[in-house]
C-alpha positions as a printed Julia matrix, in Angstrom:
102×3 Matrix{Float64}:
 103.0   22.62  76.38
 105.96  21.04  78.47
 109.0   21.91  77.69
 110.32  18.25  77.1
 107.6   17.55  74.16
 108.26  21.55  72.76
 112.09  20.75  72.18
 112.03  17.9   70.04
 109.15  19.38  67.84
 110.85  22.98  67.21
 114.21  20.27  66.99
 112.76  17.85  64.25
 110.5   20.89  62.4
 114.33  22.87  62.03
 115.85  19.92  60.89
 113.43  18.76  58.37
 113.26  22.46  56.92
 117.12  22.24  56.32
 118.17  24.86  54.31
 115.12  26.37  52.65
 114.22  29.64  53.15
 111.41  28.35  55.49
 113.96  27.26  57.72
 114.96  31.05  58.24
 111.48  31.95  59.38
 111.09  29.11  61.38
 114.23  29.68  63.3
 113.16  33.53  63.73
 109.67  31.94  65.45
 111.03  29.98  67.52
 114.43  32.06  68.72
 114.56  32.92  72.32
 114.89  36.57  73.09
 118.6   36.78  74.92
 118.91  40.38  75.17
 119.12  40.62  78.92
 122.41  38.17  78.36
 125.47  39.91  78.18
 128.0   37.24  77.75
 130.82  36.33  75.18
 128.33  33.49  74.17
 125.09  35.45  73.99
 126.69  37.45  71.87
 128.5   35.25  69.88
 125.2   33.78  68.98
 123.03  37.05  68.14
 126.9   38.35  66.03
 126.22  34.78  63.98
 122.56  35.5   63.64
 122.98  38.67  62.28
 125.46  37.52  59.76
 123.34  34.8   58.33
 120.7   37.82  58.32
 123.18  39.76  55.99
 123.38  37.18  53.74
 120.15  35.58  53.71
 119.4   39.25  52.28
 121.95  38.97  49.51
 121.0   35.73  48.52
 117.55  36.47  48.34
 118.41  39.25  46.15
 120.45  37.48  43.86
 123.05  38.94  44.41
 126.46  37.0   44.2
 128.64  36.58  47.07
 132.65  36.38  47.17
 133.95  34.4   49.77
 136.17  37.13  51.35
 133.1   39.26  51.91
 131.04  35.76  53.03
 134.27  35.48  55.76
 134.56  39.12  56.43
 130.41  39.2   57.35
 130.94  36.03  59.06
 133.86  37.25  61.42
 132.48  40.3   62.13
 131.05  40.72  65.74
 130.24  44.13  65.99
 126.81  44.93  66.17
 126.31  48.35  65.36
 129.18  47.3   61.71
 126.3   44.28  61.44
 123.4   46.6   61.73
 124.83  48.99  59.07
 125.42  45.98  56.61
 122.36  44.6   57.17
 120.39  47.8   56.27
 122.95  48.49  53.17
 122.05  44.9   51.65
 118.89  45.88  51.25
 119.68  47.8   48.27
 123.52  46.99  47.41
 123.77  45.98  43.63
 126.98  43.94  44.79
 127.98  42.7   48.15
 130.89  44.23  48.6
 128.78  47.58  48.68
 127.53  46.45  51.9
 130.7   47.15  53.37
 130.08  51.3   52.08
 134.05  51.12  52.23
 133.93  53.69  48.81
């Protein structure tokens, strides 16, 4: 399909989704691979995916999330730290736990 009818479709389907856990998937469908981009703003954006990764996986748990670990996932932009979290909150019983810090 052309580009200019794709947009506002994967646009409007994201939007009317909002925050249910649909939405994730969606956004995971439709993501554009930017591994071959190496800037501060390619990165930026796969650091901020990752995060809402982490805690998508919490969440979905149940388990409960302080805010200070919520800002310290958040601010994080290391991948390899994100990648380690990510795999952790798979099985943490708290979220702090994802940060293996003990």
């Amino acid at each position: 399909m052309p580009e200019d009818l794709v947009n506002p479709v994967v646009e409007f389907t994201a939007q009317g989704l909002g925050n249910r856990p649909a939405a994730h998937i969606w956004r995971n469908l439709v993501a554009v691979d930017l591994s071959f981009c190496t800037s501060s703003l390619s990165d930026g954006i796969r650091a901020e995916s990752r995060a809402e990764d982490i805690l998508f996986v919490l969440e979905k748990r149940g388990v409960t999330i302080p805010d200070d670990v919520r800002e310290r996932v958040n601010d994080c932009e290391d991948p390899e730290i994100m990648r380690s979290w990510l795999a952790r909150a798979l099985t943490a019983a708290t979220a702090e736990e994802i940060f293996g810090d003990a």
